[in-house]
Each structure stands twice: as C-alpha cells, then as structure tokens.
N, C-alpha and C positions, 0 to 999 in steps of 0.2 A: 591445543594448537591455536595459537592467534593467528589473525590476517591483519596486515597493513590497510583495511578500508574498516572505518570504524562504523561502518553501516551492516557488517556481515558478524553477524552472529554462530560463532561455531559450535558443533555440537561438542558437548562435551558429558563425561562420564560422571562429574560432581554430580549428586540430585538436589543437591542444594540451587543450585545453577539451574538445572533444569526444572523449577517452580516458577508457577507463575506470583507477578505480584500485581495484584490490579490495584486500580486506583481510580477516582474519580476525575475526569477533567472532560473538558470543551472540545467537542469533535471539530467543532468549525476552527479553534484556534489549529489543531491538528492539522487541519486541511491549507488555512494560510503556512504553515511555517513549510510543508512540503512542498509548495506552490513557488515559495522562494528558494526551497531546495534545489527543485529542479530547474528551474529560471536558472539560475546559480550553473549548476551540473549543463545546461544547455550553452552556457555563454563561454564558461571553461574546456567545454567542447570545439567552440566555436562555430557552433549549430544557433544561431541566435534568430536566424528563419524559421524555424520551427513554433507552432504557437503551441498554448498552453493555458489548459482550462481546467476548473473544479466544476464539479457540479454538484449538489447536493442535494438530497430529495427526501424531505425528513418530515414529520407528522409533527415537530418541534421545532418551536422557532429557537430557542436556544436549547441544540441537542448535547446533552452530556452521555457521557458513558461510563461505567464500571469495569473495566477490562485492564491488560497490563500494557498500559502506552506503551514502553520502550520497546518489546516487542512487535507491536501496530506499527512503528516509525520503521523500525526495522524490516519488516515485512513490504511495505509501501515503497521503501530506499530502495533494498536490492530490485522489487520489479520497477523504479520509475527509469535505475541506474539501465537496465539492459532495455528499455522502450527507448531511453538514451541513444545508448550505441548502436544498438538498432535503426533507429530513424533518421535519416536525412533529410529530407521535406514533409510538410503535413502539420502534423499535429501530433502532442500528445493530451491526453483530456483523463483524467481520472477522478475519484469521487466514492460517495458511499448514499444508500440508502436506509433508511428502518423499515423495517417490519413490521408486520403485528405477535412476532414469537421472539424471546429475547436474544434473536440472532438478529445482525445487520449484513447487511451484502455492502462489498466492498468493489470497485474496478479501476482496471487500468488499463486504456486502450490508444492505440498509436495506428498510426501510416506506414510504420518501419517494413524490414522486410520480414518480417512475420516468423524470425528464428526464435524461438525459443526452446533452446538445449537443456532436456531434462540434468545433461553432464554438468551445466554451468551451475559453479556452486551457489551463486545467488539465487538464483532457479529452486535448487533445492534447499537450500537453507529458507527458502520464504515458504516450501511449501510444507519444511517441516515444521517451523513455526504454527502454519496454518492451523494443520494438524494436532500439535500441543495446545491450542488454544478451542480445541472444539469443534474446526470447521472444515470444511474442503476447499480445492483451489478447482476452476474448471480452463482450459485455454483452448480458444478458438479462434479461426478467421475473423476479422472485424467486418463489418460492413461496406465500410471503403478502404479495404485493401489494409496489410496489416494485419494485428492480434489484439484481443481482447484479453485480459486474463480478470477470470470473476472468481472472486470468495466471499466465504461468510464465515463470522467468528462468533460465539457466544459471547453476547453482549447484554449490557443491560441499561438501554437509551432512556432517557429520561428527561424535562425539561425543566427547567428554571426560569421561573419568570421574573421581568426585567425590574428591579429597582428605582 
C-alpha cells in the first residue's frame, strides 16, 4: 500500500523493505535540510508566524552518524508534518542530542494543540520506525503549552574533524 506523501513510509510485508540500511552522514546537514522542510511545510500552510528552531546539543562539533537516514528523515517528516497542522501560533523547535551510549535522543516540540492521534498514520508509522531502529518514542505536554514528542534511536555518533 502506497500513500500520496512521500514522507510516509508504509508498512509493508517484503523483509527486504523491512531492513535497515545505515549509512554514514552529517547530522547537522540532516538537521538544515528539515529546517527548510518545514519553513517550506509552514509557508504552504500558510502558517508563516510560526517560528522555527533546531537545536543541537552534541559532544561533536562536527557530529556524524551511522544509522539508516532515510528512515531518520522519515520519522522527523511525519512528526514535524502533524506539529504542522497542529500549530497555529508559537513555535515549532526540534533537534537531537548525544549521549554517552550509542543511542542519540531525538525531539520535537510545538505550541500546537497538543493532538497527537495514536490513529494518525504518521503518528504510527514514525513510531514504528522508531521501534525498527532500536528506540522508543515518549509524548507529553510541552512546557509552554503544546507536545513534545522524544525518541531515541541506536546510533553511532562520531566526529570528523575539520580539514
């Protein structure tokens, strides 16, 4: 079963499809291209009041990762997509940290009104991802009003130093 958004990954019964592939790349480049995702996603909305922020909090100045990107992109799409239609005013602010265990915590937090539908398949398609990759998803009340939604995924952060 395909979906018309190319951000939603569906489950499917191949187990070919269902492996992961990881790969090496630059979290911070990850972190700009969803940054203009959702700029993008907020202006096509017509939500262009809404701000939007990364944050990154990393032991590496230049943090790489081992994990399967396209799945990470996927997972971060569908929750920026419903922090999206969710939020009218505020902000949305999302980001990752490292650890000191080869997992990284991942979030996504908004002003919205604070719906998140285990039924919405973006919802569940990010959190079975999550799941396939190692990690758990947690969601709660934000601080100022809104949700947070935190994960972490078996990762394996690393840095490169600058040339």
């Amino acid at each position: 079963m395909k979906d018309n958004n190319p951000h939603i990954l569906t489950v499917s019964k191949n187990k070919q499809e269902d492996r992961l592939h990881p790969e090496t790349f630059c979290m911070d480049r990850l972190m700009y291209e969803l940054d203009k995702y959702v700029k993008n996603e907020l202006q096509k909305s017509g939500k262009s009041n809404i701000g939007v922020d990364v944050a990154k909090f990393s032991d590496y100045e230049n943090c790489m990762v081992h994990t399967d990107r396209t799945r990470l992109l996927r997972i971060f799409c569908n929750l920026l997509d419903i922090a999206v239609q969710n939020t009218e005013t505020g902000y949305i602010l999302f980001g990752y940290h490292t650890s000191v265990s080869n997992n990284m915590n991942f979030y996504v937090d908004d002003t919205g009104s604070g719906i998140y539908n285990e039924n919405d398949v973006r919802y569940s398609i990010a959190r079975g991802l999550i799941q396939q990759m190692g990690g758990k998803m947690k969601v709660f009340p934000s601080n100022n009003a809104g949700t947070s939604v935190q994960f972490n995924i078996k990762c394996y952060p690393f840095d490169v130093p600058d040339n």
